[in-house]
N, C-alpha and C positions, 0 to 999 in steps of 0.2 A: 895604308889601306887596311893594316891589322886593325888598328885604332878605330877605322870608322865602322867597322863591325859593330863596335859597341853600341849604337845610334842606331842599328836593324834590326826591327824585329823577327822574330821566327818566323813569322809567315812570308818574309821579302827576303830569309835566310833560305827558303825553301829549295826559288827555285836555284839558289847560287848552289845548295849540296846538288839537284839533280844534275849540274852542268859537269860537277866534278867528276859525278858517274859517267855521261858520257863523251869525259873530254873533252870538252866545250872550255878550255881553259881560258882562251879568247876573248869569250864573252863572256866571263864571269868579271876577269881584270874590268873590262869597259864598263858593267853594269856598276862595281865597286867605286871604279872612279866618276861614274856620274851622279851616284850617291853623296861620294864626297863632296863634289862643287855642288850639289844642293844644297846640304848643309851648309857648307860655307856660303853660300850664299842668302839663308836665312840667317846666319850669324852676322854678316855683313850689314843686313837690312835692320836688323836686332839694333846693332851697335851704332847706325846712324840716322834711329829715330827722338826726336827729341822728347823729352821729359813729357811735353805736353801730350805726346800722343802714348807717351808709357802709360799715363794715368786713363787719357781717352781708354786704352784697352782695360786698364784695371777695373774701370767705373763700368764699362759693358761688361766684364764677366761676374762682379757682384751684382749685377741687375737681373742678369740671365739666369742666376743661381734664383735669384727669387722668382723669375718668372716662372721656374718648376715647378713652384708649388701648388698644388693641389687641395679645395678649391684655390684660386688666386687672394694673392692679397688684395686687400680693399684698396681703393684708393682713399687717400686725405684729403681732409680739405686744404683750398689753396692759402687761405687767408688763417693759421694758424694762431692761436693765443698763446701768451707764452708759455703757460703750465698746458702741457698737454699728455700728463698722463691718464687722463679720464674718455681721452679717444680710443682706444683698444676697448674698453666696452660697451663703444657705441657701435663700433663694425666687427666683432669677434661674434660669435655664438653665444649664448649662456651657458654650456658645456667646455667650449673653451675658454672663456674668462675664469669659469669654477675651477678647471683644470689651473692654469699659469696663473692663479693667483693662491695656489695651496702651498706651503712652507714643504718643502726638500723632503722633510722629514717623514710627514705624512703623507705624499706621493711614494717615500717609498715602502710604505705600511701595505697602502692599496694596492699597487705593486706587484709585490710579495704574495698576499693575499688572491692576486687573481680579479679584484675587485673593476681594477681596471685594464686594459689593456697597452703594454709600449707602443703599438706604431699610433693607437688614439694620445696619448701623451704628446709621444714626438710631434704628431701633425699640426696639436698644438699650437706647441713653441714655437715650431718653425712659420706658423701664420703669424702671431705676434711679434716674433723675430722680425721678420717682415715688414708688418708695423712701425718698429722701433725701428730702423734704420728709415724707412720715411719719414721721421717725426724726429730724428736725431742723429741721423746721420755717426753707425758705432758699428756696423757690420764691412768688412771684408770678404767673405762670403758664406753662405750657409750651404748646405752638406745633405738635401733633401734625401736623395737615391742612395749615398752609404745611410745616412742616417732612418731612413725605411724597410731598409734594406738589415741594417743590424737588429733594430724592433722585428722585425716579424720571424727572425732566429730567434730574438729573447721569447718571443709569446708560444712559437713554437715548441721552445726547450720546458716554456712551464707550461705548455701541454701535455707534455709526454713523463713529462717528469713529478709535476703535481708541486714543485720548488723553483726559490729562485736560482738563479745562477751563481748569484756572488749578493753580496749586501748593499752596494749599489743598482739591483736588477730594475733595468729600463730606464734610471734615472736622465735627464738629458743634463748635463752639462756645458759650456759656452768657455772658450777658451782663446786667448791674448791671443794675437797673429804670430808673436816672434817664439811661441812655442810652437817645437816642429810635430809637424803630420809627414809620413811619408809618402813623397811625391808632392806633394802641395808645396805652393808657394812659400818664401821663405823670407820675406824683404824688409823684417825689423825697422820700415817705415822711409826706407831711403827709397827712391825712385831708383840708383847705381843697382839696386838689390833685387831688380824687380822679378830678374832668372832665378832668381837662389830658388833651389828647391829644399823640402826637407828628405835627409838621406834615410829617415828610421821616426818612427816613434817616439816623442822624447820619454824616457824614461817615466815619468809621472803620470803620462796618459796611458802609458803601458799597465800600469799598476791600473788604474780606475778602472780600461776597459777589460783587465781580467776578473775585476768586481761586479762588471756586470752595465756598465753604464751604455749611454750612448751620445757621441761627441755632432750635433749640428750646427754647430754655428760660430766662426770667427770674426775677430773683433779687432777697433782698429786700437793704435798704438801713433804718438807722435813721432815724428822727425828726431830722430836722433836717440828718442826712447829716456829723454830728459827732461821731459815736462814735469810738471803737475797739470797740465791741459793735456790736452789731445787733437794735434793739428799735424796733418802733413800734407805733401803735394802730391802724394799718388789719390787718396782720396776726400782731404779738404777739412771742414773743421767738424768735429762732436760736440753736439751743446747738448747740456743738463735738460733734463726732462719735466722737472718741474719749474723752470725757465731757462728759455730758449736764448738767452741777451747773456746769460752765466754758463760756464765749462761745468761740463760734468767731471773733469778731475785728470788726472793724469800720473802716471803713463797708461794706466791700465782702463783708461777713461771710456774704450768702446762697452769691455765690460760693466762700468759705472751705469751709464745709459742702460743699456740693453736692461740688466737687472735692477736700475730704479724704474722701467717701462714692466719689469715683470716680463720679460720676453727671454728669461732665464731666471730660474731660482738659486742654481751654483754656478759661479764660473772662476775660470785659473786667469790668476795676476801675476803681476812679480813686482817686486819693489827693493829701491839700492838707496832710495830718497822720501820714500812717502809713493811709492804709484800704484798700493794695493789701499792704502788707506785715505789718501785723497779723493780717488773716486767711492769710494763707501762712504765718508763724510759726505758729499756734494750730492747723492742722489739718495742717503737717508738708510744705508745699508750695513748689516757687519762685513767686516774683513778684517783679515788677520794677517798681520808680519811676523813671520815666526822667527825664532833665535836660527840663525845661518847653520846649516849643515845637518839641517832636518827632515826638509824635503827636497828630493833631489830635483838635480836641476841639467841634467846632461839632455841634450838633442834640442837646446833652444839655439838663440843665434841673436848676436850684440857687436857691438863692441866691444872693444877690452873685455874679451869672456874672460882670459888667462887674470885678470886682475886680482891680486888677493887682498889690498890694500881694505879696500870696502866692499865685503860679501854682498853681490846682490843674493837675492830668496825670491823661491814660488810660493806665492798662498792663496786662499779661500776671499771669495767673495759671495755672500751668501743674501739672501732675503730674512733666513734668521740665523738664529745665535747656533741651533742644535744642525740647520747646515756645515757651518763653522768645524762644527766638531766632528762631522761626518766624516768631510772631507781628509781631516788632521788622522781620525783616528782608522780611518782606512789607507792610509800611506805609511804612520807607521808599522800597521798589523802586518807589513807587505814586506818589513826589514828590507828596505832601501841599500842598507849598508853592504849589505853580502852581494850585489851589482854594483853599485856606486861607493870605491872605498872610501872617499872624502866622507857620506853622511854617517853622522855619530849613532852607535848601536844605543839608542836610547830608546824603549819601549813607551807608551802613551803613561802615564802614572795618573793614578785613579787617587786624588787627592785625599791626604787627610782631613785637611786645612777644613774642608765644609763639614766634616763629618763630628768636628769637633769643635766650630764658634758656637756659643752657647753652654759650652761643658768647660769652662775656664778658661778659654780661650777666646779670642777679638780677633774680628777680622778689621785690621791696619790700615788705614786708605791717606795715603798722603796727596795732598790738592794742590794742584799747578797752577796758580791764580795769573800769570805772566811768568814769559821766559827772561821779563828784563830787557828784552831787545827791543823786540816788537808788542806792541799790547794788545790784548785781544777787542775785534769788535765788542757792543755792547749786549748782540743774541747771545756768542759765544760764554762774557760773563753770567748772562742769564740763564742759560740751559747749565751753569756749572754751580750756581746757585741752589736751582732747582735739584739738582741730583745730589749737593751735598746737605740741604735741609732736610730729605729725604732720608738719607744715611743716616743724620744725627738723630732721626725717631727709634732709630735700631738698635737695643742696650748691644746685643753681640761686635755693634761694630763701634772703630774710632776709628774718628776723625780729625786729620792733624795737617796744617799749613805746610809745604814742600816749598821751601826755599832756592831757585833755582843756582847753580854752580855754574859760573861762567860760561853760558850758554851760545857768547859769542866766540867765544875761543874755542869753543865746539865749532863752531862754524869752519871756521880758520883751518881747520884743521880737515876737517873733513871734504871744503873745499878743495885743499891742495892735494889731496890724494886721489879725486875722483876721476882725474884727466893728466897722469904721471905720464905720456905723451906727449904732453901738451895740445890732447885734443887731435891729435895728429890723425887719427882712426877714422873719428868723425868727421873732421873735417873733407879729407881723403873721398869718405864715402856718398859725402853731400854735391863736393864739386865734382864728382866723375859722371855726372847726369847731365850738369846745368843748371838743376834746382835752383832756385833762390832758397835762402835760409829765411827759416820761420822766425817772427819775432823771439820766439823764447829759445831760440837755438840760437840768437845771438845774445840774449840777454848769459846765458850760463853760461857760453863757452868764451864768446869776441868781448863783450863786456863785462867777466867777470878775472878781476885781479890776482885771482889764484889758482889758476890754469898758467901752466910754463911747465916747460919739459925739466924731468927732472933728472939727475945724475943718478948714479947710483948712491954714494951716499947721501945727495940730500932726500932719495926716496927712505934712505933706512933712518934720517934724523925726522921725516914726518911720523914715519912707521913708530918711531919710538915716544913721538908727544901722542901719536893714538892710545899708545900704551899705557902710557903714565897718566894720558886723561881717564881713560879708563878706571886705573887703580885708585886715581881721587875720585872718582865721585863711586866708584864703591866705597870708599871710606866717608864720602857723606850719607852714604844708606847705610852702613855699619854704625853710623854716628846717632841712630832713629831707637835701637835696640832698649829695650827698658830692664833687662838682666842679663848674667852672661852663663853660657852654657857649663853643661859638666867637661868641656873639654879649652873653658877662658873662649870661647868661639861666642860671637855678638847673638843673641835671642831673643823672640820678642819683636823685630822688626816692622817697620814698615812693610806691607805686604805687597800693595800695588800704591801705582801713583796716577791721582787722576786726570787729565792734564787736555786741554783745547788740540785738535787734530792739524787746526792752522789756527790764521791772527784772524779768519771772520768765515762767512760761511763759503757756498763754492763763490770766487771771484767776478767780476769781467770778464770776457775772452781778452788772453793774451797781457793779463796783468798779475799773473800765478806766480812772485816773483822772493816769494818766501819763503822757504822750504824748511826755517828752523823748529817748528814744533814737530816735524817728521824725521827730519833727517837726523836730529840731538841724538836719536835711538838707536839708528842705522850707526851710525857712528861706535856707541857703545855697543850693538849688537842684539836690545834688550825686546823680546815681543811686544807686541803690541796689539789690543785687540779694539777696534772702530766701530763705537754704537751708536743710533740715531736717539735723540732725544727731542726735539721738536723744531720749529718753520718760524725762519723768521715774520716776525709782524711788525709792520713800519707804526703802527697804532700804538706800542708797547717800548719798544726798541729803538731809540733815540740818539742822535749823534751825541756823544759828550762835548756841550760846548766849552768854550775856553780852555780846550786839555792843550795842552805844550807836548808836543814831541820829543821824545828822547834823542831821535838821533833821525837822519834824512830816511831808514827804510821803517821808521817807526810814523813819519811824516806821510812818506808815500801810503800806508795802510790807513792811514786816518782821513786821508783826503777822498779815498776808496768810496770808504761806505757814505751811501746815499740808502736811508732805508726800502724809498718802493724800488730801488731797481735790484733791492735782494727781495723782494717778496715773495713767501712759499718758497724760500728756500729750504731746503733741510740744514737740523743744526745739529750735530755731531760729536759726542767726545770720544775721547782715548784711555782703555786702561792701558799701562806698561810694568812687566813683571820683570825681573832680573833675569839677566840670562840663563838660557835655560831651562826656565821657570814657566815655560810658554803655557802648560795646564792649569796652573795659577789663574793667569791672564785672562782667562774665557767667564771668567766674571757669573758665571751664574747665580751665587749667590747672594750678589748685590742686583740682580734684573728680579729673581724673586720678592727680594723684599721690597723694592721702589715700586714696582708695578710700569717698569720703562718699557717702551717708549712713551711718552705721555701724550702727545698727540699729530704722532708724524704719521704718514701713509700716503698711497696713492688716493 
């Protein structure tokens, strides 16, 4: 009876203290225990509805979130084109299209400024939000009445105050499902999950919303949180915005959608494989993978959270590069470390490196032409073509071939460490519903040969080829050096490496089955920062006939591409800095001189 207290609110507490007053002890026990069998009896009904009617209710409360909004979202049309990111400014306003189609940055100039108002921003979003889960199916629910409700304190506070609140003031942000909100939903994509709630704030939205932000809109995430797509059984599949027949990426793929529709300009990912930079390839956006133990990561929910084998990370997914940075350099200014002891007390570093190409120094760019395994489609070659003919006009920089280092043993390696349960987690959480398993949750875990539970020493002999792979292929970047320091230490280096984000642009649904040009980095640990460079065109971009395949998943990507069924895709590269080196990464100095992206947009 103690216990079920916990489940009463004050106001059904009420009349149980007045009974106490006057001895009514009788009818307090009774009232307690019919409380109880209530609850148990919604727990009962809870526990023996099937999967199908979990989702039934998950799909009516994201509908009824958007039916809140204010005016209503438009309706679509029925008979969609594939590219449909150019419907949002046939039913939006000209006020709100100018709004959700301005860069992070300069929304928050306005802002600041007063020029605009947060709850007109929010209202926004939250209509193209709207939009975008019509038209791509990447929302979980949106947050109208807190999120109006926090704008009209921010407009408040810069009324009275004539400032912003913080450096994020009124921004809206869009963030992954399996990062928690407290009291909301919590179900990291499994149906078994569907009660979880979040107990607290994770930690990183705490930071944002002390800056002044304001949080409307979640997003969806796959089955198992192991894609590079985004497909589950509570709410179904998210296709790419600028074709509907392609994934917009994965894991982080609702926010992919949502911000290739412009239905956010920032939102939080996380990635352990590629699922912050997948979906920014696929739908033509930045995002960034930061070096592990930067930004915190406490108040999400996974599987194997406890796992240290392969750090997952939260990062940025932006519309542009200086969101990118927003996002970064307001989480550090917030010293994470002094709450979160795991994150490294590293301050943002305000680079030399640009301050000084041009004054005897080069900026280093090594070019990932193939990992060796798999080869890239032929837009992929072309957008890396393009971007390094560009570099080569630039005396400050060189340009130098990057040889890959056993990029399958990378595999191997990182395979057997991601599931040192044998999967047992996931699995567990899949079949306690009924679910059926999504294609690509059986492609990674049932069909892939290096998931098996592991011992304790054979976890500490994987842990240790992670290490030693590590140490080699920093010794092939120490191998790039062209002098050596005042202290015999390698100088001169390669600085970043420019390298294809996958083997073509976003996929087929449910044929995402690559993960080596994402995951080589997650493995070594090293940032990585996802820029668009342009769309594919089947007019230009041509199957290579008579190529021979290196190996069965170098075959399977080559059978892939068919040019019209990637048309108007976006096409995407990667830089990757050395660990640690994540301010390196953010590439500014090579987007000014190229003038990138060249011809990607909505």
């Amino acid at each position: 009876a103690r216990r079920s207290l916990d489940f009463i609110s004050e106001d059904q507490l009420g009349p149980f203290t007045s009974a106490f007053q006057h001895g009514a002890f009788t009818t307090l026990v009774s009232n307690i225990v019919a409380e109880v069998l209530r609850l148990q009896q919604i727990e009962m009904a809870e526990a023996n509805r099937s999967w199908q009617e979990v989702a039934a209710t998950a799909q009516e409360l994201r509908d009824d979130s958007i039916s809140r909004i204010y005016p209503p979202v438009p309706d679509v049309p029925q008979d969609l084109a594939k590219n449909v990111t150019g419907i949002p400014k046939q039913l939006l306003t000209t006020d709100e299209v100018l709004i959700t189609e301005t860069a992070p940055e300069e929304l928050i100039t306005a802002l600041a400024s007063g020029k605009i108002s947060s709850a007109v921003v929010i209202n926004a979003f939250l209509r193209r939000a709207g939009l975008a889960q019509k038209l791509t199916n990447c929302i979980t629910e949106l947050l109208p009445e807190e999120a109006l409700s926090r704008a009209k304190f921010l407009d408040d506070y810069y009324s009275e105050h004539r400032s912003p609140i913080g450096p994020l003031h009124g921004l809206p942000i869009s963030v992954k499902e399996h990062i928690g909100m407290k009291g909301k939903g919590l179900n990291g994509g499994f149906v078994s999950w569907w009660d979880h709630k979040g107990e607290e704030d994770a930690h990183v939205l705490r930071i944002l919303w002390r800056a002044g932000c304001v949080f409307y809109a979640r997003t969806t995430e796959p089955q198992t949180l192991m894609h590079l797509e985004t497909s589950n059984n509570l709410y179904g599949i998210t296709v790419n915005p600028f074709n509907r027949d392609l994934t917009s990426g994965g894991s982080s793929g609702g926010e992919g959608a949502l911000i290739g529709l412009r239905g956010s300009c920032l939102g939080i990912g996380s990635d352990i494989g590629g699922s912050i930079r997948s979906p920014a390839a696929n739908c033509g956006l930045y995002g960034f993978r930061p070096t592990s133990y930067r930004v915190p990561v406490k108040g999400w929910t996974g599987t194997m959270l406890d796992g240290e084998q392969i750090v997952a990370v939260i990062g940025p997914i932006s519309t542009s590069l200086d969101g990118i940075k927003l996002f970064l350099k307001t989480i550090v200014a917030a010293k994470p470390w002094l709450v979160e002891p795991s994150c490294l007390p590293l301050p943002w570093k305000n680079l030399e490196l640009e301050h000084s190409i041009g004054q005897g120094k080069k900026l280093r760019v090594g070019v990932l032409w193939s990992d060796d395994v798999v080869k890239p489609h032929p837009p992929i070659t072309r957008a890396l073509k393009m971007v390094v003919d560009k570099l080569k006009e630039v005396n400050a920089i060189d340009v130098t071939d990057w040889d890959p280092y056993k990029h399958d043993e990378a595999w191997e390696i990182i395979a057997s460490l991601y599931f040192a349960d044998g999967a047992k987690e996931e699995t567990d959480a899949i079949n306690a519903s009924g679910e059926p398993w999504r294609p690509l949750s059986k492609f990674i875990i049932q069909e892939n040969p290096y998931v098996k539970t592991l011992s304790i020493p054979e976890l500490w002999h994987w842990t240790g080829r992670r290490e030693d792979y590590r140490s080699r292929y920093a010794e092939v970047w120490n191998q790039t050096a062209t002098r050596t320091g005042p202290n015999g230490e390698p100088a001169d280096m390669v600085d970043v490496i420019l390298a294809p984000v996958g083997p073509g642009a976003a996929p087929p649904l449910d044929s995402a089955k690559y993960w080596g040009y994402t995951s080589q980095w997650n493995l070594l640990d090293y940032p990585a920062l996802v820029f668009p460079v342009s769309k594919v065109d089947p007019d230009v971009d041509k199957v290579e006939e008579g190529y021979e395949p290196m190996n069965e998943k170098d075959a399977f990507n080559y059978r892939l591409f068919e040019p019209e069924k990637y048309r108007e895709a976006p096409v995407s590269l990667q830089l990757i800095g050395r660990r640690y080196e994540d301010e390196k990464a953010t590439f500014e100095y090579i987007k000014a001189q190229t003038g990138l992206p060249f011809d990607i947009g909505t």
